[in-house]
N, CA, C and O atoms as a GROMACS GRO file, in nm:
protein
  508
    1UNK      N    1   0.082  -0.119   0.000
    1UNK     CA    2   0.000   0.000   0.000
    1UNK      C    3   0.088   0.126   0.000
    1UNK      O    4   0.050   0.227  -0.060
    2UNK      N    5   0.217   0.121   0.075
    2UNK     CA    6   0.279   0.196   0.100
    2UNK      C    7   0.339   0.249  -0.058
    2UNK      O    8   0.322   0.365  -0.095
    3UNK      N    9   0.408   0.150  -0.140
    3UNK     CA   10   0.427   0.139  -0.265
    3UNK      C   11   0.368   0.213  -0.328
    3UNK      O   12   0.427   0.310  -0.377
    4UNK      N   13   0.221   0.194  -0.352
    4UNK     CA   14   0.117   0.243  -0.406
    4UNK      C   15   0.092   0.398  -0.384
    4UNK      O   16   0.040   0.476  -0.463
    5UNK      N   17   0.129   0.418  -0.290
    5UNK     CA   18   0.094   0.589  -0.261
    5UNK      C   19   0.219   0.659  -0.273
    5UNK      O   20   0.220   0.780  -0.296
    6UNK      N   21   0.306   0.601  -0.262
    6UNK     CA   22   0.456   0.679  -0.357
    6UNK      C   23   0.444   0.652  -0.493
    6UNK      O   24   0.516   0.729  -0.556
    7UNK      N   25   0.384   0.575  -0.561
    7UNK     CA   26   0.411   0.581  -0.701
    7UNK      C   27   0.299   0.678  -0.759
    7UNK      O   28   0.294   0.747  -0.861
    8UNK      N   29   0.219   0.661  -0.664
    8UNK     CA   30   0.067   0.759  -0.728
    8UNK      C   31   0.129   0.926  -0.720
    8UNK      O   32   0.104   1.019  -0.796
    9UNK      N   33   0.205   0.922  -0.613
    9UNK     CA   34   0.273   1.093  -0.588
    9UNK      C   35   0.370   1.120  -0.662
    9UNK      O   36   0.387   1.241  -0.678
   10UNK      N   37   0.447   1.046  -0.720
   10UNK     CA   38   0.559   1.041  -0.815
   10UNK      C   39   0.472   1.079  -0.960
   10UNK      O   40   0.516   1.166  -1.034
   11UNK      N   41   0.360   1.015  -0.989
   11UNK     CA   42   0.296   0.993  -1.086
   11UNK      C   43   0.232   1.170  -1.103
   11UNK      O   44   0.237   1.230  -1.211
   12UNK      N   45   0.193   1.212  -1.011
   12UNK     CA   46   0.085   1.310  -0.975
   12UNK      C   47   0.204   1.458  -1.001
   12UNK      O   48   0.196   1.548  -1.084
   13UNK      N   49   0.292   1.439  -0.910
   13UNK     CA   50   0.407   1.530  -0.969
   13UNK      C   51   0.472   1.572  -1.089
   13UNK      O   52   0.503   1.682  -1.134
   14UNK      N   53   0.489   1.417  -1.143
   14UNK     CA   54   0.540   1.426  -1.282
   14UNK      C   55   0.461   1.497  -1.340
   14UNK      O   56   0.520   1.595  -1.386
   15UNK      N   57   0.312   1.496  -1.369
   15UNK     CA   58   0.184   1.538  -1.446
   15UNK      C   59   0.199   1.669  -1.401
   15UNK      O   60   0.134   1.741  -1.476
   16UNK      N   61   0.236   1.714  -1.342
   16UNK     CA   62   0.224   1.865  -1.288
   16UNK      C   63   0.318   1.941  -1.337
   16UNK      O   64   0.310   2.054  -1.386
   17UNK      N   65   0.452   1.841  -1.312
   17UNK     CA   66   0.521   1.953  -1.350
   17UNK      C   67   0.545   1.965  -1.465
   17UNK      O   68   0.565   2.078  -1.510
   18UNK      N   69   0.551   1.826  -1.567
   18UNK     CA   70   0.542   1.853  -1.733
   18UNK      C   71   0.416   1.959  -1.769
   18UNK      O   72   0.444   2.070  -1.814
   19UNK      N   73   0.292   1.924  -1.749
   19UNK     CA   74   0.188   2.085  -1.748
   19UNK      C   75   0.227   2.188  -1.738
   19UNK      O   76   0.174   2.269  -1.813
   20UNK      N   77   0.334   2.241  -1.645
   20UNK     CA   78   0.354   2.366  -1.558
   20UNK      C   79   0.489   2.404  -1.688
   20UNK      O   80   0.495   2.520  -1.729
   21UNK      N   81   0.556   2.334  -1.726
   21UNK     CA   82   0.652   2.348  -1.833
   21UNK      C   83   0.611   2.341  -1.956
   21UNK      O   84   0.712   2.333  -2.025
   22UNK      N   85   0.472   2.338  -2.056
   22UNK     CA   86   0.364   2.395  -2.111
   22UNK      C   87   0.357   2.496  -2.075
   22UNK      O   88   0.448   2.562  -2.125
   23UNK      N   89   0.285   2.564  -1.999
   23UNK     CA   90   0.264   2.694  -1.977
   23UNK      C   91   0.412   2.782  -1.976
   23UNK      O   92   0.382   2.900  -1.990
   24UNK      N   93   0.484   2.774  -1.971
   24UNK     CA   94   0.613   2.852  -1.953
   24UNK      C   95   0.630   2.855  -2.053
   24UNK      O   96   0.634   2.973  -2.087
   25UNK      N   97   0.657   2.738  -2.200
   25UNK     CA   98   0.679   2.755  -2.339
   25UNK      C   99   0.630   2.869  -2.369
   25UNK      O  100   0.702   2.962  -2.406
   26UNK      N  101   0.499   2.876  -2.357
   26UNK     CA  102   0.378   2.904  -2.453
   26UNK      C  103   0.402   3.086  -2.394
   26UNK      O  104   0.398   3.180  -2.474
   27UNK      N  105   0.422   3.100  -2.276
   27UNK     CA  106   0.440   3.280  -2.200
   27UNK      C  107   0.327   3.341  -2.170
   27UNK      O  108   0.217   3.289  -2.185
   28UNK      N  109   0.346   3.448  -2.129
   28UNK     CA  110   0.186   3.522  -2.098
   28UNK      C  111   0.145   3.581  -2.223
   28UNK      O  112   0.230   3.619  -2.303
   29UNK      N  113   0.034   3.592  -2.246
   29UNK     CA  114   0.000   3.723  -2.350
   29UNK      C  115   0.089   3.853  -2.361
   29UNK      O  116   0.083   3.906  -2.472
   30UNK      N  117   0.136   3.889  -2.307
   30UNK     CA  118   0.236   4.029  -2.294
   30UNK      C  119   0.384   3.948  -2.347
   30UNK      O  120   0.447   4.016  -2.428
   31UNK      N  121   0.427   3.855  -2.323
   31UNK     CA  122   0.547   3.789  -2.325
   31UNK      C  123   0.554   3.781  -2.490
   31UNK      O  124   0.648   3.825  -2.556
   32UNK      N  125   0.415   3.701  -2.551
   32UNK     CA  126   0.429   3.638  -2.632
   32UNK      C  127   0.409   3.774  -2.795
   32UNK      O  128   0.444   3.776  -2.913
   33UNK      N  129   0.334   3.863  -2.699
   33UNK     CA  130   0.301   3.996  -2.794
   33UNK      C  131   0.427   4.098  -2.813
   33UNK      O  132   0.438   4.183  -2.902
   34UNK      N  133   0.521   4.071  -2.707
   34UNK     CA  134   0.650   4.174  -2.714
   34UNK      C  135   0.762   4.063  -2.791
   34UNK      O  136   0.836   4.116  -2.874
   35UNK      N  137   0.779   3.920  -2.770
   35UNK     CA  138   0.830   3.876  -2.865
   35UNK      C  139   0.769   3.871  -3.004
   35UNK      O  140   0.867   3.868  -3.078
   36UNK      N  141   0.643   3.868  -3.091
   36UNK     CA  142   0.601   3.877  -3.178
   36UNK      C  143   0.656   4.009  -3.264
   36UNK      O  144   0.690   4.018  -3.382
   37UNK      N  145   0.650   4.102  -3.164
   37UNK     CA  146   0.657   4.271  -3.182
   37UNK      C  147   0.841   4.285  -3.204
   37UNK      O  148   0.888   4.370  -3.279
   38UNK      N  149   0.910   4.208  -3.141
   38UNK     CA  150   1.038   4.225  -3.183
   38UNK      C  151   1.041   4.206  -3.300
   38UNK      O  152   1.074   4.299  -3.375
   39UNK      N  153   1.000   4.054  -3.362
   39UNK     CA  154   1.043   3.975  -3.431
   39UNK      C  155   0.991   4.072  -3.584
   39UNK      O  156   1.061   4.097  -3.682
   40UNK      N  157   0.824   4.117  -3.556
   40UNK     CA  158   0.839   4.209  -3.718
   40UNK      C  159   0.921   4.355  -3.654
   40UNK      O  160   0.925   4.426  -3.754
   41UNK      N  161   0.964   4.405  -3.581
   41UNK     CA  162   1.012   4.497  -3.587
   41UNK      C  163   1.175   4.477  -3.668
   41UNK      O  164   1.222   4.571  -3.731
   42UNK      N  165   1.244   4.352  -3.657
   42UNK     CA  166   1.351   4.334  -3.734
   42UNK      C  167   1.337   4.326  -3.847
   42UNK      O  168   1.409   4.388  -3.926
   43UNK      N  169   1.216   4.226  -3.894
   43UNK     CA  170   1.188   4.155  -4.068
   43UNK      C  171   1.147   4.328  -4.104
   43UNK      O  172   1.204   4.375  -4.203
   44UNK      N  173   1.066   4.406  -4.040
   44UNK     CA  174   0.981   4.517  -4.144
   44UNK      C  175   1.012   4.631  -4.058
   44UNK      O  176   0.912   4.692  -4.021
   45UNK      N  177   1.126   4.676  -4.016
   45UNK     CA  178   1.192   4.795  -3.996
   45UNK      C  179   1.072   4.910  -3.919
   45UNK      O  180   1.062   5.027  -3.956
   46UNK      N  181   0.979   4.840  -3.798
   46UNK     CA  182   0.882   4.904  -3.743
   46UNK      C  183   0.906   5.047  -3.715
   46UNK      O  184   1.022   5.061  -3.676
   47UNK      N  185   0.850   5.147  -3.719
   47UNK     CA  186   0.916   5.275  -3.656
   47UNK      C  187   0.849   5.225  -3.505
   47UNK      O  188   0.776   5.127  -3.490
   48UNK      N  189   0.902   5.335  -3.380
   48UNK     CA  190   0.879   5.346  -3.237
   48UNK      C  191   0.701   5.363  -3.244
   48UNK      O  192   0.648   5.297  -3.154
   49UNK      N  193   0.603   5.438  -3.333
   49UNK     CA  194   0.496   5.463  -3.328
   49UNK      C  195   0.411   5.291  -3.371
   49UNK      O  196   0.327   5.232  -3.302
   50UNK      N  197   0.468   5.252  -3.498
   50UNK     CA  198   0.414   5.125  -3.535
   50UNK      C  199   0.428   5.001  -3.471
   50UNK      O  200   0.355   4.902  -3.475
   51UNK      N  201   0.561   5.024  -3.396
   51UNK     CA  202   0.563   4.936  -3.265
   51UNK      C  203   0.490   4.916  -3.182
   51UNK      O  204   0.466   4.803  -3.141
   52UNK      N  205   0.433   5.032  -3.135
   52UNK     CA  206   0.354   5.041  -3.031
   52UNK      C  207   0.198   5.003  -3.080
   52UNK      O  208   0.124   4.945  -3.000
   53UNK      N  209   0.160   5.030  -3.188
   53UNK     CA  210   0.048   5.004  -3.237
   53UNK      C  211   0.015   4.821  -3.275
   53UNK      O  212  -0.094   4.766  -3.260
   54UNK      N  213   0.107   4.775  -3.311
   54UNK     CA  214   0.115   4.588  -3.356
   54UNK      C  215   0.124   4.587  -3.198
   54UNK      O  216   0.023   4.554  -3.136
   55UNK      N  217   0.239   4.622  -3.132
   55UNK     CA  218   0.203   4.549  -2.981
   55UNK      C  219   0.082   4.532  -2.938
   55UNK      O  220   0.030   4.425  -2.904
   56UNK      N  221   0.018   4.678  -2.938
   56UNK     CA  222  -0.117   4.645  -2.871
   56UNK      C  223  -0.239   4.532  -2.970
   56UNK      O  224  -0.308   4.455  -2.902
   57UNK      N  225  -0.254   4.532  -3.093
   57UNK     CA  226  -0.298   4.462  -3.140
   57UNK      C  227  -0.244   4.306  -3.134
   57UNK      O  228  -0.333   4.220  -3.137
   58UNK      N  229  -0.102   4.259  -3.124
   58UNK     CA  230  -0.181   4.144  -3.071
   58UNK      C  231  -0.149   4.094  -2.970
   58UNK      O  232  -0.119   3.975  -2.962
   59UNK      N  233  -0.149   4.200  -2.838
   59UNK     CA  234  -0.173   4.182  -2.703
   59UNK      C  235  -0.303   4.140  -2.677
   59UNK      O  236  -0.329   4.046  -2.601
   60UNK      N  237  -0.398   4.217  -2.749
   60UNK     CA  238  -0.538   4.186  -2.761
   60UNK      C  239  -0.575   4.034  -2.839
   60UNK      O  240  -0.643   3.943  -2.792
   61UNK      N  241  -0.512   4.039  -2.963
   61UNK     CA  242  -0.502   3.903  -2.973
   61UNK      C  243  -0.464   3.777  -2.928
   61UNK      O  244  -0.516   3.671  -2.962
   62UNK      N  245  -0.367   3.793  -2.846
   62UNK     CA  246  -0.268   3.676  -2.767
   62UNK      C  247  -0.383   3.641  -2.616
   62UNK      O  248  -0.402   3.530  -2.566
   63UNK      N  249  -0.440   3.769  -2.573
   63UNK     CA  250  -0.536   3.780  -2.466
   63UNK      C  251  -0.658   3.712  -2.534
   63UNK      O  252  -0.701   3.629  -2.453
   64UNK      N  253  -0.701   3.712  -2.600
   64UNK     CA  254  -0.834   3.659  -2.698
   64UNK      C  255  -0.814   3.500  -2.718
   64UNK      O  256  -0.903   3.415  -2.710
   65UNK      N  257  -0.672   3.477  -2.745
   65UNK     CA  258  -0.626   3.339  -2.799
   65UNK      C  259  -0.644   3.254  -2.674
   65UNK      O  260  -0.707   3.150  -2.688
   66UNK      N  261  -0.591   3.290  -2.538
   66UNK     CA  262  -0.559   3.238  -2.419
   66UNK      C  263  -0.724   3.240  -2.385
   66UNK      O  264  -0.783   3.134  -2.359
   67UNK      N  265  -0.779   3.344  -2.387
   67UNK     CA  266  -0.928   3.281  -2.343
   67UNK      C  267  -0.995   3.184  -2.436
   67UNK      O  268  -1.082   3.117  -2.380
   68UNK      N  269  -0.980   3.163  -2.552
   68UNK     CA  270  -1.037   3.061  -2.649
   68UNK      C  271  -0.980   2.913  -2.617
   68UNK      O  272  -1.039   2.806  -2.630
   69UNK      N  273  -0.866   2.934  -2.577
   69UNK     CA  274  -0.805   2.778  -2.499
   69UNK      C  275  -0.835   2.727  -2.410
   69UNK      O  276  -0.819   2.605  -2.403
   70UNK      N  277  -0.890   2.801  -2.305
   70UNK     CA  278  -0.954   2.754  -2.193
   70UNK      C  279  -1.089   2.766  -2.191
   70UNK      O  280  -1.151   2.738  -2.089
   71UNK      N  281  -1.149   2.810  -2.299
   71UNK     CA  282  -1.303   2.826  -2.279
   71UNK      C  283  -1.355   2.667  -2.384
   71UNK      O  284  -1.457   2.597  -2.384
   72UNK      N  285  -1.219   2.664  -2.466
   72UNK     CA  286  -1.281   2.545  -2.585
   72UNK      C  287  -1.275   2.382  -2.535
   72UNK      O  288  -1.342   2.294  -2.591
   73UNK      N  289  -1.199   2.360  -2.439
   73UNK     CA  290  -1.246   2.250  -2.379
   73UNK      C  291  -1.157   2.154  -2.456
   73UNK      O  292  -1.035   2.150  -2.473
   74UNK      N  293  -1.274   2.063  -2.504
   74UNK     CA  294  -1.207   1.937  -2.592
   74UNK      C  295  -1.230   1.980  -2.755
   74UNK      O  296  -1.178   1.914  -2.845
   75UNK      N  297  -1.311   2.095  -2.780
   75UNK     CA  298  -1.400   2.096  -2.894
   75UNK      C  299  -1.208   2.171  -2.980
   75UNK      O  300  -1.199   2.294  -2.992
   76UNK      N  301  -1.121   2.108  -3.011
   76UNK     CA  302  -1.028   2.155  -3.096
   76UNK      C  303  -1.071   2.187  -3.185
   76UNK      O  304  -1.048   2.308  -3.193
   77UNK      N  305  -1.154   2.136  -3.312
   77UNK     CA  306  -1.185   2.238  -3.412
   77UNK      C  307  -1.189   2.318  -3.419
   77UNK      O  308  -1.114   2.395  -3.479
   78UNK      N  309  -1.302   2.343  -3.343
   78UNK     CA  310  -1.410   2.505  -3.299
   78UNK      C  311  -1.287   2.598  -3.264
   78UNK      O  312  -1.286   2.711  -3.313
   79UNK      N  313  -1.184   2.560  -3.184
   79UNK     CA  314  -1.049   2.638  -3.134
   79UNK      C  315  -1.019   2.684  -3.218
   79UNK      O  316  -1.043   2.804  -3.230
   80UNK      N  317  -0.943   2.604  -3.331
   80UNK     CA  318  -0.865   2.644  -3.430
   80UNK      C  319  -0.910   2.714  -3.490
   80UNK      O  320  -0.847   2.814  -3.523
   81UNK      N  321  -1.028   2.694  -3.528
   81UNK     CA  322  -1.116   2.777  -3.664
   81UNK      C  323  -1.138   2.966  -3.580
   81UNK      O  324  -1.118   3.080  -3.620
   82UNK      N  325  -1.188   2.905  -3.457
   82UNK     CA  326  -1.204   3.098  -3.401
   82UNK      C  327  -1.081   3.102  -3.397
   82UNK      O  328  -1.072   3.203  -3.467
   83UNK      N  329  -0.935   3.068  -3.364
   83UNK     CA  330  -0.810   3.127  -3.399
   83UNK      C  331  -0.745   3.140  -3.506
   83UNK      O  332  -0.642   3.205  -3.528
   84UNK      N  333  -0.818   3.066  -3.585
   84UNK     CA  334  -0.771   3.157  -3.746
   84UNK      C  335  -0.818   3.263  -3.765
   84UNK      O  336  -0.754   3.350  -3.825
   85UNK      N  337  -0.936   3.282  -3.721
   85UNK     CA  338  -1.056   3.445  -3.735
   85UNK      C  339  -0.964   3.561  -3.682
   85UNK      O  340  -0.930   3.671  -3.724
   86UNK      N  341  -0.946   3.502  -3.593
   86UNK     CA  342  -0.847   3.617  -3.493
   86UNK      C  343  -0.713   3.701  -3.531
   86UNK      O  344  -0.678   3.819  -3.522
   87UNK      N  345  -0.636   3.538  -3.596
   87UNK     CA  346  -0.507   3.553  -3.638
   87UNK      C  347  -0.511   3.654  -3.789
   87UNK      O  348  -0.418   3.718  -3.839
   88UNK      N  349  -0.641   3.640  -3.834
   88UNK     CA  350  -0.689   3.712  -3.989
   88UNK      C  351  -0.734   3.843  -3.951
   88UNK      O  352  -0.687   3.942  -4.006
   89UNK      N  353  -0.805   3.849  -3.879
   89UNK     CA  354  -0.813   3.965  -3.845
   89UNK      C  355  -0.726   4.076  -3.784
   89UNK      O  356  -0.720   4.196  -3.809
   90UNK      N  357  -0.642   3.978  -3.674
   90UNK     CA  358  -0.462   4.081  -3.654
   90UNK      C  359  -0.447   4.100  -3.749
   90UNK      O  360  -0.447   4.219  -3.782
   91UNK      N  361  -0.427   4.007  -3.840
   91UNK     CA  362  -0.322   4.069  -3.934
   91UNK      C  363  -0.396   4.155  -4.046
   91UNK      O  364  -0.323   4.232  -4.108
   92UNK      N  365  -0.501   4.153  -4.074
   92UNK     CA  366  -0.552   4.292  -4.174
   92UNK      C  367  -0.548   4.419  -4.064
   92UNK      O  368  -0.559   4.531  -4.115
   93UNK      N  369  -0.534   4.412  -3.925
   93UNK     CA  370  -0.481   4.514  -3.860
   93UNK      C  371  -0.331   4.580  -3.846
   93UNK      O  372  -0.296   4.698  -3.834
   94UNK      N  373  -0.277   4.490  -3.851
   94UNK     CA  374  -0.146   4.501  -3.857
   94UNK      C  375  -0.112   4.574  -4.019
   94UNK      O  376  -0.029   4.664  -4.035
   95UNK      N  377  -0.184   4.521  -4.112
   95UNK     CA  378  -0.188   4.528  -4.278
   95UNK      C  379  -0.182   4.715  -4.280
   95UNK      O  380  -0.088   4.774  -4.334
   96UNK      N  381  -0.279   4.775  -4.221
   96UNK     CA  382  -0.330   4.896  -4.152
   96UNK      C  383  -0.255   4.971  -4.132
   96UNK      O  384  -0.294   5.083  -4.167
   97UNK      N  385  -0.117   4.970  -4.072
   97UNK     CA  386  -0.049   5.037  -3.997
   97UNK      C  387   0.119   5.029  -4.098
   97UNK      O  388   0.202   5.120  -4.095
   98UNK      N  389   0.128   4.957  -4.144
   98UNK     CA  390   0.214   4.966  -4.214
   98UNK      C  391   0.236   5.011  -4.362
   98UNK      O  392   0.141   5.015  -4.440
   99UNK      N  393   0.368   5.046  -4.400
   99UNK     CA  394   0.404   5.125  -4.552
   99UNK      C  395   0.333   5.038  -4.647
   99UNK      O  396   0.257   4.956  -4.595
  100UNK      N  397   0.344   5.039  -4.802
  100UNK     CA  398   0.340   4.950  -4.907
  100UNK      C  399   0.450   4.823  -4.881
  100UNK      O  400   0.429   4.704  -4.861
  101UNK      N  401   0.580   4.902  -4.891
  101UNK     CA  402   0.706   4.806  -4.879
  101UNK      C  403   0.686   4.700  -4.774
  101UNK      O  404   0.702   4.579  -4.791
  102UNK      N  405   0.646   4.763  -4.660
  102UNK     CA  406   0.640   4.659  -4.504
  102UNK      C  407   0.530   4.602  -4.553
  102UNK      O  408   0.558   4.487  -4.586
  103UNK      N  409   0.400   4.632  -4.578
  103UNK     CA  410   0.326   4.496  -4.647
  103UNK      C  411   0.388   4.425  -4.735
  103UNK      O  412   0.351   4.310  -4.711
  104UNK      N  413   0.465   4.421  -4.831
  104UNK     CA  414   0.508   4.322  -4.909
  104UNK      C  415   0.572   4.250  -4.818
  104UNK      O  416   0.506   4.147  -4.807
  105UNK      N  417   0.684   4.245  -4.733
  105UNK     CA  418   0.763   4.184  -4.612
  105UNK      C  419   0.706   4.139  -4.578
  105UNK      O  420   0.742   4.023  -4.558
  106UNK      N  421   0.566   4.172  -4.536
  106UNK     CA  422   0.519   4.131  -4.423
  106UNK      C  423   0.441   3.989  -4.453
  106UNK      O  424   0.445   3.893  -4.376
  107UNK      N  425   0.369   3.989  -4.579
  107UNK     CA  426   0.329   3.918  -4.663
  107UNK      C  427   0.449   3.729  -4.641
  107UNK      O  428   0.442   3.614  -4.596
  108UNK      N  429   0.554   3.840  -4.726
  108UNK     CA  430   0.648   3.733  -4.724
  108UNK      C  431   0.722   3.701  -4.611
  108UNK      O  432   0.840   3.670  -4.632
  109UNK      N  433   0.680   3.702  -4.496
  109UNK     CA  434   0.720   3.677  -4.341
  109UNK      C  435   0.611   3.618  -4.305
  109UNK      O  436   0.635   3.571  -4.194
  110UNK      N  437   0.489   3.591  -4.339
  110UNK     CA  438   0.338   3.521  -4.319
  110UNK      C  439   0.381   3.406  -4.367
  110UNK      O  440   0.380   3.303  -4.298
  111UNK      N  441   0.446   3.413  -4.553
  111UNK     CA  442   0.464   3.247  -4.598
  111UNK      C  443   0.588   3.202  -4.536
  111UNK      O  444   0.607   3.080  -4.534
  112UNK      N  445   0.701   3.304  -4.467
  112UNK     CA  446   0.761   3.195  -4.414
  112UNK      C  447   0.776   3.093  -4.321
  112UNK      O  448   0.846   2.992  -4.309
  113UNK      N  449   0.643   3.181  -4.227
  113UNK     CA  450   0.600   3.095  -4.120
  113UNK      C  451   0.520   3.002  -4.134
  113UNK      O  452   0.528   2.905  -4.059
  114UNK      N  453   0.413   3.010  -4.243
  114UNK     CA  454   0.333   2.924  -4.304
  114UNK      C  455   0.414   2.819  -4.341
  114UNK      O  456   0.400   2.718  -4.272
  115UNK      N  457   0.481   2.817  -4.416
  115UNK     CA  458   0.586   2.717  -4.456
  115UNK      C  459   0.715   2.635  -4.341
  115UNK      O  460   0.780   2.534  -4.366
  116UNK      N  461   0.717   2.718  -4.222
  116UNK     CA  462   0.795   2.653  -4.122
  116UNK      C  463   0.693   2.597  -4.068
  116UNK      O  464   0.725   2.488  -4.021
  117UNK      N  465   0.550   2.630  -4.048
  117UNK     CA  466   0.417   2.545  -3.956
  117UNK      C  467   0.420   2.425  -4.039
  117UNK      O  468   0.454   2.320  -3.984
  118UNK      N  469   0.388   2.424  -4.172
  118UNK     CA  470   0.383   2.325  -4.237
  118UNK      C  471   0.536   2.213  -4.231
  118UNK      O  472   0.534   2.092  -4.207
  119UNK      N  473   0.602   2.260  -4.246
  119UNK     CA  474   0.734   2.171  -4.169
  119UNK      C  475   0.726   2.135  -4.034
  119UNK      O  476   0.609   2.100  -4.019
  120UNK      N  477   0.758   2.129  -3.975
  120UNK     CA  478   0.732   2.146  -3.830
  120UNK      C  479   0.545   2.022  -3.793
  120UNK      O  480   0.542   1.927  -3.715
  121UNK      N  481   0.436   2.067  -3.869
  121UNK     CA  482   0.352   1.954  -3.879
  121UNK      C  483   0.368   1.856  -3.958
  121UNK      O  484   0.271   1.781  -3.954
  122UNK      N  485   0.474   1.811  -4.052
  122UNK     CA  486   0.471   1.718  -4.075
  122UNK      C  487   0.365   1.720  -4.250
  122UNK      O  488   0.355   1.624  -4.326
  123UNK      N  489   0.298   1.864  -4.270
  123UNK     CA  490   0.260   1.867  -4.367
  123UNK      C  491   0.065   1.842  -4.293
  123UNK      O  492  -0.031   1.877  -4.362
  124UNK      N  493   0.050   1.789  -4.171
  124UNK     CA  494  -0.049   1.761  -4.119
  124UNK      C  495  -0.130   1.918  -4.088
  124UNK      O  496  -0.071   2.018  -4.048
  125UNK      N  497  -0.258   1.910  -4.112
  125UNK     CA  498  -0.329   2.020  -4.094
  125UNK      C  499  -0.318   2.153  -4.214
  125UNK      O  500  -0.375   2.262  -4.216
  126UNK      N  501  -0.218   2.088  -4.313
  126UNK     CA  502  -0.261   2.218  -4.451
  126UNK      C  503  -0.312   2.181  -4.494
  126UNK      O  504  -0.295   2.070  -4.544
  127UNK      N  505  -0.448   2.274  -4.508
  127UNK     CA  506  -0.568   2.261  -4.616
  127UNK      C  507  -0.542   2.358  -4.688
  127UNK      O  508  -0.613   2.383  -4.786
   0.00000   0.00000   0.00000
C-alpha cells in the first residue's frame, strides 16, 4: 500500500510539473506579444509609433487566444477555426499600420511561417 501511494505521488508530480513546463513555453499574452513585436520589428523595420500600435494589437489578440483555450475545452476544431478568425483579423490590422514596402515583407514573413508550420507539422493540418 505503502508502494502504491509513492508511485501515485511520483505519478501526480510528474503530471504537474510537465503541465507547468507547457505553460512557460507558450508565456503570458504580454510575453508572447513583445516577442512577436520584436520579431516584425527586425523583418519590417517598425518605426517606435508602429511598434507600439502591432504590440497592442496582438496583445489583444494573444489575450483573446488564451481565453479561447480555456473556454474550448475538448471541442479543438471550434479552437482552431475561431483562432484563425483572430489571427486574420490581426493581421488585416497590422496590414493597416504599415508602408506599401512593409506589407510586401510582411506578406512574405506570413509564408515563411506558413511554410515553417507546415514543416514542423509534418505537412499535417494544410488545407
Amino acid at each position: 500500500m505503502k508502494k502504491l501511494l509513492i508511485i501515485c505521488g511520483m505519478l501526480f508530480s510528474t503530471i504537474t510539473f510537465a503541465h507547468a513546463q507547457v505553460g512557460k513555453m507558450m508565456g503570458t499574452p504580454e510575453e508572447r506579444a513583445t516577442k512577436m513585436t520584436t520579431q516584425l520589428t527586425e523583418k519590417l523595420a517598425l518605426t517606435a509609433d508602429q511598434q507600439t500600435k502591432v504590440k497592442t494589437i496582438l496583445l489583444d489578440q494573444n489575450t483573446q487566444m488564451t481565453k479561447a483555450r480555456e473556454d474550448a475545452g475538448e471541442d479543438r476544431k471550434a479552437m482552431r477555426t475561431k483562432m484563425m478568425s483572430m489571427m486574420q483579423e490581426s493581421n488585416t490590422k497590422i496590414n493597416a499600420v504599415l508602408t506599401d514596402d512593409q506589407k510586401k515583407a510582411f506578406a512574405a514573413y506570413q509564408e515563411e511561417r506558413k511554410a515553417a508550420m507546415a514543416n514542423r507539422m509534418g505537412g499535417r493540418g494544410n488545407n
